[in-house]
TILUM-56343 format. One record per residue (C-alpha): residue number from 1; residue in one letter; x, y, z. Coordinates in steps of 0.2 Angstrom, whole numbers. Each point is the difference from the previous one (the first is absolute). Layout:
<nodes>
pos code xx yy zz
NUM A X Y Z
...
</nodes>
This chain:
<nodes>
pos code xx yy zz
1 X 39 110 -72
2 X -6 -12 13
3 X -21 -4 2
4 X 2 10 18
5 X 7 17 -9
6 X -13 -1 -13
7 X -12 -3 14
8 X 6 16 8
9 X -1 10 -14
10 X -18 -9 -3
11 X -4 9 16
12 X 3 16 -5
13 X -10 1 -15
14 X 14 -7 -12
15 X -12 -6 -18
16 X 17 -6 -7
17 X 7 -11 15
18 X -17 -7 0
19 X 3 -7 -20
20 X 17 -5 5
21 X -9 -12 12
22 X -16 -5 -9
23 X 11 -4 -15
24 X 13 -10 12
25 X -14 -12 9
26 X -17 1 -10
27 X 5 -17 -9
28 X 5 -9 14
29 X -16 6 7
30 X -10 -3 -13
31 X 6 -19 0
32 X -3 -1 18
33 X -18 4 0
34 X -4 -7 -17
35 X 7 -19 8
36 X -11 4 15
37 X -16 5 -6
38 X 2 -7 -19
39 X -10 13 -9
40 X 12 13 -12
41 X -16 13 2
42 X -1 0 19
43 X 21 -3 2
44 X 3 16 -8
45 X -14 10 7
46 X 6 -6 18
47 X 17 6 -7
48 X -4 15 -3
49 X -9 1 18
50 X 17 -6 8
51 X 10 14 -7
52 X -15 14 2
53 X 4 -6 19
54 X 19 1 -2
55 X -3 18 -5
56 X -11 6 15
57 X 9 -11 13
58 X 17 8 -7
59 X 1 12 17
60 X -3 -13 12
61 X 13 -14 -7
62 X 13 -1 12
63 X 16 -8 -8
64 X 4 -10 13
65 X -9 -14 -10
66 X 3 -7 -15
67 X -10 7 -14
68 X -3 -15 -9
69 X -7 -8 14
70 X -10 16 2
71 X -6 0 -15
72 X -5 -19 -1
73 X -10 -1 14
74 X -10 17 -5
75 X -1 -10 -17
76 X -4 -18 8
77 X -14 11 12
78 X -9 5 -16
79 X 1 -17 -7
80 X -10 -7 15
81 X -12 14 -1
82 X -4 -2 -18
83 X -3 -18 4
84 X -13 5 15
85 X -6 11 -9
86 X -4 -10 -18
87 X -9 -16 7
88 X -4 -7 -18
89 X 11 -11 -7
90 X 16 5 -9
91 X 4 -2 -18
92 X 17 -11 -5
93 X 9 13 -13
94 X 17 -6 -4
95 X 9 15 -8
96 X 16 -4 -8
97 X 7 18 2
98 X 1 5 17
99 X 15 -8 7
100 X 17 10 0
101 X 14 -7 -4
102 X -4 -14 -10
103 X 1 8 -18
104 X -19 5 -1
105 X -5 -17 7
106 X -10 -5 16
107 X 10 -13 11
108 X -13 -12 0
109 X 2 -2 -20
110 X 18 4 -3
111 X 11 -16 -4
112 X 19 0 -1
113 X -2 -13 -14
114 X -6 13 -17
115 X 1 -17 -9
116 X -16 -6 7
117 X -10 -6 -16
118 X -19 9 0
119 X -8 -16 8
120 X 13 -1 15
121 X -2 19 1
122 X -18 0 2
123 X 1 -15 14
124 X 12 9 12
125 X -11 17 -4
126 X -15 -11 7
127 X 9 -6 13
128 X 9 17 6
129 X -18 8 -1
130 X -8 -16 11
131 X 13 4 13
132 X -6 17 0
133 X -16 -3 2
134 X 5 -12 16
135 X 8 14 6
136 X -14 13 1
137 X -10 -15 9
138 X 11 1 13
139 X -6 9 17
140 X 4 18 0
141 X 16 0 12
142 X 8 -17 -9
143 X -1 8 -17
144 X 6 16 5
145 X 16 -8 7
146 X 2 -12 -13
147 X 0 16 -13
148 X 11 11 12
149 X 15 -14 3
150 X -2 -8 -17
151 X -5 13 -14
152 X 7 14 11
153 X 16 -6 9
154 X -4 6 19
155 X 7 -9 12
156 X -10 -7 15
157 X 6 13 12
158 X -6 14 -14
159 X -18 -9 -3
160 X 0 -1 18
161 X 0 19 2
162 X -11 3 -16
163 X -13 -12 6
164 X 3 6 20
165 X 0 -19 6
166 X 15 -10 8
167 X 16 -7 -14
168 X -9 -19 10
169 X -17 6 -7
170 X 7 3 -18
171 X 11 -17 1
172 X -19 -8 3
173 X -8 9 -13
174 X 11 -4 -11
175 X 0 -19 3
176 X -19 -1 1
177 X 1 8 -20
178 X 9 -12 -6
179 X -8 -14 7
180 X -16 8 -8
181 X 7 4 -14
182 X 6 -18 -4
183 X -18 -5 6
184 X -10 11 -13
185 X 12 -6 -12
186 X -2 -18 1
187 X -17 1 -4
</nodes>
């Protein structure tokens, strides 16, 4: 069953549709925000929050648009609220169980190589967990393209729609990111 039919039978009242579609997207979701704001707590409270929406919105989704997109940006509107609203400075927790698809491992600390002696492991841990952290230093916008293209695999005509700004304006983002990325990385 496709995201919009379970949408439509979302809007009629449908507990189990609602499950089906939780259960499909809440880890990709969960990612999302957790690479955004950077805190497990708040990530999966703002979780929580997005798919409280998804249920009471369910009547006035049109499926005209894609619902991941839909989704995202309800998801990516709460990340920048949260960030309004919590002015105080974030915590760096680097969970090493939150990422699907990697066996029970977060991207940043997953290596191809299981040979790695203990000494090389803890360096590239270090080093994935200092990119990190140079990634929640990035303004709002650049970090959120950065996690949806990178982490996420949007194209920049579907971060275009999810960030309502011109496929140009993503391109820019995007370059700008790296550039600061390389700079707070050099350091």
């Amino acid at each position: 069953m496709s995201d919009e039919e379970l949408m439509s039978r979302i809007a009629q009242g449908d507990e189990q549709a609602f499950e089906i579609l939780v259960h499909r997207h809440q880890k990709r979701i969960l990612n999302l925000i957790y690479r955004f704001i950077g805190d497990r707590i708040r990530a999966e409270d703002v979780a929580q929050e997005v798919f409280l929406k998804v249920w009471r919105a369910a009547k006035e989704y049109k499926a005209g648009a894609k619902f991941t997109t839909w989704v995202y940006r309800i998801a990516t509107n709460l990340c920048f609220d949260t960030l309004k609203s919590a002015y105080h400075k974030q915590s760096f927790v680097y969970r090493d169980d939150i990422d699907e698809g990697t066996n029970g491992k977060n991207e940043w600390s997953s290596f191809a190589n299981i040979t790695l002696s203990p000494e090389d492991t803890l360096i590239a841990t270090e080093e994935s967990n200092r990119i990190f952290a140079a990634l929640l230093e990035l303004p709002t916008n650049q970090r959120l393209a950065v996690i949806l293209n990178r982490f996420d695999g949007l194209s920049y005509d579907e971060i275009s729609n999810v960030l309502e700004c011109s496929i140009s304006a993503v391109e820019s983002l995007l370059v700008r990111a790296k550039k600061n990325l390389r700079e707070k990385l050099s350091r």
